[in-house]
C-alpha positions as CSV (number, residue, x, y, z in Angstrom):
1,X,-60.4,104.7,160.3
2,X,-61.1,106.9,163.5
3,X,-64.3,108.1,164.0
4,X,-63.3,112.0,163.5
5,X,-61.6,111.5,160.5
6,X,-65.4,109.7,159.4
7,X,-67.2,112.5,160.6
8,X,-65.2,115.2,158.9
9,X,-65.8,113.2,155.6
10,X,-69.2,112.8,156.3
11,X,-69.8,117.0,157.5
12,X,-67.6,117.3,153.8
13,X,-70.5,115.3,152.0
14,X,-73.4,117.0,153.5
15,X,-72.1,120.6,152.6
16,X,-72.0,119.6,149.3
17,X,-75.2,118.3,149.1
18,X,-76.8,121.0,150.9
19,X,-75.2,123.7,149.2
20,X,-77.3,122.9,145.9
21,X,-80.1,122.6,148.1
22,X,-80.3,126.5,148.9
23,X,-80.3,127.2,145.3
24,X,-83.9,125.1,145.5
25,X,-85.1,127.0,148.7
26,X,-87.4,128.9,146.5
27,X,-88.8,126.3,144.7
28,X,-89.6,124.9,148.1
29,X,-91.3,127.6,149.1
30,X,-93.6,127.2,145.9
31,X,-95.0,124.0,147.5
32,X,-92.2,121.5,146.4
33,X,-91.8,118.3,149.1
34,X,-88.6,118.4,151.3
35,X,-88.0,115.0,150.2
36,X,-84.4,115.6,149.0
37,X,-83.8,116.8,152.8
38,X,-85.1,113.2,153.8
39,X,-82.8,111.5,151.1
40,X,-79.6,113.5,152.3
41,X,-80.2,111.9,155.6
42,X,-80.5,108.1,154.5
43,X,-77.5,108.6,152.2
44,X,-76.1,109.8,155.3
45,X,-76.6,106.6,157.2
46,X,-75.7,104.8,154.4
47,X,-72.6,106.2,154.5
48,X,-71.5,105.8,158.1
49,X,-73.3,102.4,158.1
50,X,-71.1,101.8,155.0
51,X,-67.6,102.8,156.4
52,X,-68.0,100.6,158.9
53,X,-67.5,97.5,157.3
54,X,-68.1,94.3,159.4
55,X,-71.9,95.1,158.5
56,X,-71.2,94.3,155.2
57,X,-68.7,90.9,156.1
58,X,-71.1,89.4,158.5
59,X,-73.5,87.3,155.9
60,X,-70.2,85.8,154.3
61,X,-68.8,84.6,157.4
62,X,-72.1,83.0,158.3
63,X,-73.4,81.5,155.1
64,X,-69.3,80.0,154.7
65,X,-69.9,78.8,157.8
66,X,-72.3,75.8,156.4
């Protein structure tokens, strides 16, 4: 998969999640934690990291190995 046709499917994911977000924006600014802001960005990397794929094939080539 070329990397701009990742990225576009990644920029697609992140407007969805953030578009939910600014409906929150006011309870945020009643003293809620930004922590869905933080897990939008490790589901991110999970993502890329995910679509990548030899990350994932890498312990099964080794442990076959022995």
């Amino acid at each position: 998969v070329p990397f701009g046709v990742t990225y576009v499917k990644i920029g697609t994911i992140q407007r969805r999640l953030a578009w939910p977000l600014h409906k929150d924006d006011t309870l945020f600014q009643s003293g809620r934690p930004t922590g869905l802001n933080i897990y939008c960005f490790f589901f991110t990397l999970y993502f890329i990291f995910a679509s990548r794929g030899p990350l994932r094939s890498a312990p099964q080539s080794s442990g076959h190995g022995s």
